[in-house]
C-alpha positions in Angstrom: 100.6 -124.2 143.7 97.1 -123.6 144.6 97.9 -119.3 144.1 99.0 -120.3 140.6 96.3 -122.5 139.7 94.4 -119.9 141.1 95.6 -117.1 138.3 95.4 -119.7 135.5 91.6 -119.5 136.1 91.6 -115.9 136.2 93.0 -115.7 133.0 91.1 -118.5 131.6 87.8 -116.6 132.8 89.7 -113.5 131.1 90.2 -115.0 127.5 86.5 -116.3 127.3 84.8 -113.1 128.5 86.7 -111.2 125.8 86.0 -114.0 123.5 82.2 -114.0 124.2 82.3 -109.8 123.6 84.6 -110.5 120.3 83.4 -113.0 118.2 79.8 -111.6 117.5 81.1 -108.4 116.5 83.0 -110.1 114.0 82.0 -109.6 110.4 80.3 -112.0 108.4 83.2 -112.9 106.3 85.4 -113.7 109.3 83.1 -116.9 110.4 83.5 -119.8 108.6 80.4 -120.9 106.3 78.7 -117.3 106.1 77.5 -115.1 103.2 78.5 -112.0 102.4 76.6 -109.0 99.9 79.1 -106.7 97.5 79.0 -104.1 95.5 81.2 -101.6 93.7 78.7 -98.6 94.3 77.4 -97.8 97.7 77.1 -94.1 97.1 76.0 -92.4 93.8 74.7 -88.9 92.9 71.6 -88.9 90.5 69.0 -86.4 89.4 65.1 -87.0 89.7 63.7 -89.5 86.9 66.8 -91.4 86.6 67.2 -95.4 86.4 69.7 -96.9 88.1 71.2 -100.4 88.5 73.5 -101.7 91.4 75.1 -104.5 90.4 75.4 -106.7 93.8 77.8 -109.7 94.6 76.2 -112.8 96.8 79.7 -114.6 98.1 79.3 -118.0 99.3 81.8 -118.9 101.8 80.3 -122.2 102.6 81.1 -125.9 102.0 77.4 -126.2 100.9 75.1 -125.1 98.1 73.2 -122.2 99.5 69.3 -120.2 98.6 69.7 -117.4 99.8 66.7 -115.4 100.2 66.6 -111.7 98.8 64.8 -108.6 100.2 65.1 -104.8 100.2 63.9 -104.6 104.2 64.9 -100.5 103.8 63.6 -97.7 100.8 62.3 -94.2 100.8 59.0 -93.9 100.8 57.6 -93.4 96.9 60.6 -95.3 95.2 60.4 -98.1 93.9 63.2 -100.6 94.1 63.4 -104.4 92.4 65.7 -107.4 92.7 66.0 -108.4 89.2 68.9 -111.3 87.4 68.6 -113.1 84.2 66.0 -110.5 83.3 63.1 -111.9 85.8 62.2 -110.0 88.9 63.3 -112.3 92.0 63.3 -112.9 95.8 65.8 -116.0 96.0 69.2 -117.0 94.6 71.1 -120.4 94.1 74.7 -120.1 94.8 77.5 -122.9 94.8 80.1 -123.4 97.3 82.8 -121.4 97.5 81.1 -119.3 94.8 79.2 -116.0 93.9 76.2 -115.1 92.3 75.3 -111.7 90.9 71.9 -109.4 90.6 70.8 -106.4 89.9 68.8 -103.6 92.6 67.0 -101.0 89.8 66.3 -98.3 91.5 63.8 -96.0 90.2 64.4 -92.2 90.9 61.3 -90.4 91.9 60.5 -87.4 89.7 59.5 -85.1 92.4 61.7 -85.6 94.8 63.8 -83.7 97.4 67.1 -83.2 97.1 69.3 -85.0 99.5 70.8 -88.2 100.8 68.1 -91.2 100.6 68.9 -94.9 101.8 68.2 -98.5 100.8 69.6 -102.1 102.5 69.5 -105.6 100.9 69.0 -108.3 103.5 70.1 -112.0 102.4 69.2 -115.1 104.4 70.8 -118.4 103.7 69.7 -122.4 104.5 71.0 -122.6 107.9 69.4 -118.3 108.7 72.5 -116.7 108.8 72.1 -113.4 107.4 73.9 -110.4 105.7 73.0 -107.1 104.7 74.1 -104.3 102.5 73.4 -100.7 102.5 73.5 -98.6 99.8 73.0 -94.3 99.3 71.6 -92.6 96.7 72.6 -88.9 96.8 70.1 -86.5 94.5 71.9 -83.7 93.9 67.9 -81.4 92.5 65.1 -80.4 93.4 62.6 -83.2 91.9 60.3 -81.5 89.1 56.8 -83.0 87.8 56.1 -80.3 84.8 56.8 -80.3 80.9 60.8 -78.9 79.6 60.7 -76.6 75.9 64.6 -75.8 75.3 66.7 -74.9 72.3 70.5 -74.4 72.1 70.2 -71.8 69.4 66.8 -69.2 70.7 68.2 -66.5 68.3 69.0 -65.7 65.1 69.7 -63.4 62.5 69.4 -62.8 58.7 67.4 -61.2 55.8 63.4 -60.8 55.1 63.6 -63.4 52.4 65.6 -66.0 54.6 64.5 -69.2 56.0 65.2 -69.3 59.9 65.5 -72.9 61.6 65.2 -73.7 65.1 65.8 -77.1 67.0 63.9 -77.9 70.5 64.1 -80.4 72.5 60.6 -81.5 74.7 61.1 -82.8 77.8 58.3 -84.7 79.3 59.2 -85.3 82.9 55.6 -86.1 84.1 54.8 -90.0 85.1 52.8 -90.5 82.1 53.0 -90.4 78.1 51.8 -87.2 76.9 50.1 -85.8 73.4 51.7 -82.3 73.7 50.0 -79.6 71.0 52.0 -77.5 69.5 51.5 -73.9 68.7 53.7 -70.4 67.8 52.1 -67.3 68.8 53.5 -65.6 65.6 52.4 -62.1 64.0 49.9 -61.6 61.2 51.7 -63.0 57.9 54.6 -65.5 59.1 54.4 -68.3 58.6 55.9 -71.8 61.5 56.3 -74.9 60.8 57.2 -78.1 63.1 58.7 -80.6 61.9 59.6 -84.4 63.5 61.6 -86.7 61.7 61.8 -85.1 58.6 57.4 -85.0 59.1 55.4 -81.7 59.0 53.4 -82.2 62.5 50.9 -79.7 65.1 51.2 -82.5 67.9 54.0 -85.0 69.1 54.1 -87.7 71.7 56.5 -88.1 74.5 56.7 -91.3 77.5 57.4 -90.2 80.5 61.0 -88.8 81.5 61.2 -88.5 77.9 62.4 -86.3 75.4 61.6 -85.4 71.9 63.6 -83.3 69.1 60.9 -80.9 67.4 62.6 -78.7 64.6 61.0 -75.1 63.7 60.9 -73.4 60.4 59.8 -69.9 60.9 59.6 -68.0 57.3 59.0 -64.0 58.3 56.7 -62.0 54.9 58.8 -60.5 52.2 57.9 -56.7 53.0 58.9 -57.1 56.5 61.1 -54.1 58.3 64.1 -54.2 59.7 64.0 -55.3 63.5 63.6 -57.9 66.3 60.5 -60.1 66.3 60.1 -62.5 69.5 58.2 -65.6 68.7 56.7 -67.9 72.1 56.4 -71.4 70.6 53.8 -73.4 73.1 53.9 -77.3 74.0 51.1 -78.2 75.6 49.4 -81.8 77.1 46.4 -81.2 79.2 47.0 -79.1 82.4 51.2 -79.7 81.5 52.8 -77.1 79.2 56.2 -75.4 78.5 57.0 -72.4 76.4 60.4 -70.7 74.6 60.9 -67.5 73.0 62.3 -67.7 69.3 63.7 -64.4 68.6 64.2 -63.2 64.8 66.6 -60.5 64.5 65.8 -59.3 60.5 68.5 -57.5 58.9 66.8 -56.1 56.1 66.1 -56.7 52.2 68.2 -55.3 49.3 66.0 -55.2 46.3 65.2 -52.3 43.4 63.2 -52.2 40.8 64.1 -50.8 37.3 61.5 -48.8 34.5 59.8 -46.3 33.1 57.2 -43.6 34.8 54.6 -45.9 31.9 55.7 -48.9 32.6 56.6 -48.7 28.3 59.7 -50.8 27.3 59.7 -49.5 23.5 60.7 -46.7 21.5 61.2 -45.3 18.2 64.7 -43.4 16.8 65.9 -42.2 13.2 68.7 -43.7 12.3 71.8 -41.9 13.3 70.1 -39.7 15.9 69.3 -40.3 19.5 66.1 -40.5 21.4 65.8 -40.0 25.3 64.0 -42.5 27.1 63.3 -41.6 31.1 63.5 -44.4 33.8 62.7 -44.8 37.0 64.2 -46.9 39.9 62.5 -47.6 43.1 63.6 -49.0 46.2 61.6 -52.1 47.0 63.5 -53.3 49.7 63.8 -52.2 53.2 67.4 -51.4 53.6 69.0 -48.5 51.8 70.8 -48.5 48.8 74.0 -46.6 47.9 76.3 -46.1 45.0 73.5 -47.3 42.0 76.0 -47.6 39.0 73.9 -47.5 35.6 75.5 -49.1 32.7 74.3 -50.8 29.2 74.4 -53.0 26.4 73.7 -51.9 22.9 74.2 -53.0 19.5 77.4 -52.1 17.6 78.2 -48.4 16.8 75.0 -48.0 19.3 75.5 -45.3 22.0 74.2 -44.7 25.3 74.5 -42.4 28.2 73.0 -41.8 31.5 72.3 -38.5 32.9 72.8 -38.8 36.6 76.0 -41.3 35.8 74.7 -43.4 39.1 73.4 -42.5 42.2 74.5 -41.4 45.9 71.5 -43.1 47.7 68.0 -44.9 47.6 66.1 -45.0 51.0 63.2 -48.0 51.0 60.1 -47.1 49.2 62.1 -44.0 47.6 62.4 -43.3 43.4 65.0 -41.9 41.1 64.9 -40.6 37.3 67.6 -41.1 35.5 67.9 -39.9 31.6 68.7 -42.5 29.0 70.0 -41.3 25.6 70.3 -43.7 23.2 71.7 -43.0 20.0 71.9 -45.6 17.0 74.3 -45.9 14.2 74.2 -43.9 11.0 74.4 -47.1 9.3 71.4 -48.9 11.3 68.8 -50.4 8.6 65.3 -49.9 9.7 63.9 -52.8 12.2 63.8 -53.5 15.4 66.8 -53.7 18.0 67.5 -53.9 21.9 69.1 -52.1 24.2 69.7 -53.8 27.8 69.8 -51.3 30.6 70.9 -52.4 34.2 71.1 -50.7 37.3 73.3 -51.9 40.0 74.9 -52.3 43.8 77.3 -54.9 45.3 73.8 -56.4 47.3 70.9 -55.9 44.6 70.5 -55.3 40.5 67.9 -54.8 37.9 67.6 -55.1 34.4 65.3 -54.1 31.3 65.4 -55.0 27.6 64.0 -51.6 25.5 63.2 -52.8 22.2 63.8 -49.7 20.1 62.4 -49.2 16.3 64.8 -47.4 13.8 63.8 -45.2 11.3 65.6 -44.4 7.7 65.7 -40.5 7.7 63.3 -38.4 5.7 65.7 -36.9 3.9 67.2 -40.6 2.2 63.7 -40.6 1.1 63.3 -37.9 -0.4 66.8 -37.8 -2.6 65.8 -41.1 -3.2 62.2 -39.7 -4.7 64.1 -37.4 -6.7 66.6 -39.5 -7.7 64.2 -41.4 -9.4 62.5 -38.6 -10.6 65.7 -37.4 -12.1 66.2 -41.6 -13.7 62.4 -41.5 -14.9 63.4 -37.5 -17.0 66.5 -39.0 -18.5 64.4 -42.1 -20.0 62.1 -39.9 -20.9 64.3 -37.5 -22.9 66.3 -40.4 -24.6 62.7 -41.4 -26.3 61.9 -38.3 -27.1 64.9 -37.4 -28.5 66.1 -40.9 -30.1 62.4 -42.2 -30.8 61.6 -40.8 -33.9 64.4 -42.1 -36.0 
């Protein structure tokens, strides 16, 4: 009897030991009346500058209303981290029995900042100074920057001397404060850059801080331009802060000619029924070459006209051709004035010029038509004399 009462001590020594080891290992949820902390989140990746907000649970597993106080007892050092709800910063919560109450930890991501693994804890403390804690990571996957960001999508384009070439940037401001940046193009002698900020022409633009801005840029090259690939640095600049792109301009070239004469003269004089050569000259203002010039005309009926070359092969920039016009009127054309349209041509450029050309009766009309007269005037003449006397 006594051996058995004995073991049932041993045992009962046993179950308490264990018990005493057990039960403050225990979580808080497991013992009646406690609080517990919750959230969704406990590990997020962020980059520097972000703001981010943990939505946290406050479980009350009481009988009792409980105010539970609210701290963040752990942060990294330079961060700032608040306890907000209802839009207020706080430190203490009201919760009902058997209930839960939500807030919000806003963290504030350093913008220079390591990358790496950084930690925070929430302590809660109810009436009776039971307490429960939450931890919470914040993984930054960058290096932390403190400098100014000048990016475009789009840093090169491409198209013709007389084109309009836009650009859109986007400023990033990732200092801590709001910054007047200055903007400037490093351009060459005759271009011309605009900026332009919500539909506004602008040299300066304001970003806050961990900001950006979109800044568009018109960049109009000068009409005689040659061919090539101009580079543009377009400058941002606030204080000791500043960021710079390259705008590259790839110019393809102009087509564009020019149609005359050697004088400069768009008028001529012709006897009717004959033709009169007129020369013309056609240059090659543009700065891409020109091929297969076609010449052609418009004239008044019964009107001819022909070139002499037909067209020609090739024009190189800055380069002339003479080309012979005959124009021949009609043998019916009155005297007066009349106009003959002369174009030149190519699928990418064209030219025209109005010649206003004076016609001539021939000398010869005139003169039968003197003696025709004449001969009229004798015949009168004879009639009197012959018939007058009687």
């Amino acid at each position: 009897m006594k051996h058995n009462a004995q073991k049932i001590l041993a045992w009962l020594t046993l179950a308490w030991l264990m018990g005493a080891v057990l039960i403050p290992a225990l979580p808080a949820s497991a013992t009646a009346g406690g609080i517990l902390l919750f959230t969704k989140h406990t590990g997020i990746a962020v980059t520097p500058g972000e703001l981010i907000n943990h939505t946290v649970d406050i479980i009350n597993d009481s009988n009792s209303i409980q105010q539970v106080s609210l701290q963040v007892v752990e942060q990294p050092k330079g961060w700032e981290a608040t306890l907000m709800a209802g839009g207020w910063e706080i430190s203490r919560l009201s919760v009902k029995p058997r209930s839960e109450e939500s807030f919000t930890l806003q963290i504030k991501v350093p913008l220079q900042v390591e990358k790496g693994s950084y930690r925070f804890t929430i302590r809660a403390i109810d009436n009776n100074g039971r307490t429960a804690t939450l931890p919470i990571l914040t993984e930054v996957t960058e290096q932390g920057i403190f400098k100014t960001e000048l990016e475009t999508d789009q840093p090169s384009m491409q198209g013709s001397a007389d084109a309009t070439f836009n650009y859109r940037l986007t400023l990033r401001n990732r200092t801590a404060d709001e910054q007047l940046y200055a903007l400037s193009a490093d351009a060459p002698r005759g271009w011309s850059v605009d900026f332009m900020v919500q539909a506004q022409r602008v040299t300066s633009v304001k970003a806050e801080a961990n900001t950006t801005q979109g800044i568009n840029v018109t960049i109009n090259p000068p009409a005689e331009i040659e061919a090539g690939i101009y580079t543009i640095p377009v400058k941002a600049q606030a204080g000791l802060s500043s960021a710079e792109v390259e705008l590259e301009v790839n110019i393809t070239g102009t087509y564009n000619m020019e149609l005359s004469t050697p004088t400069g003269r768009l008028n001529a004089s012709i006897t009717a029924g004959r033709d009169r050569m007129v020369e013309l000259q056609l240059s090659n203002t543009g700065s891409k070459e020109l091929r297969d010039i076609k010449l052609n005309s418009s004239a008044p009926v019964d009107w001819e006209v022909r070139f002499e070359p037909k067209s020609i092969a090739s024009l190189l920039p800055g380069e002339l051709a003479t080309v012979n016009a005959y124009i021949k009127s009609s043998d019916k054309a009155i005297a007066g004035d009349y106009v003959v349209n002369v174009r030149a041509q190519t699928p990418e450029a064209t030219d025209s010029v109005d010649f206003r050309v004076t016609v001539h009766t021939s000398v010869l009309w005139g003169w039968m038509g003197v003696l025709i007269i004449g001969v009229v005037g004798y015949g009168i003449y004879h009639l009197f004399r012959r018939y007058g006397r009687q």
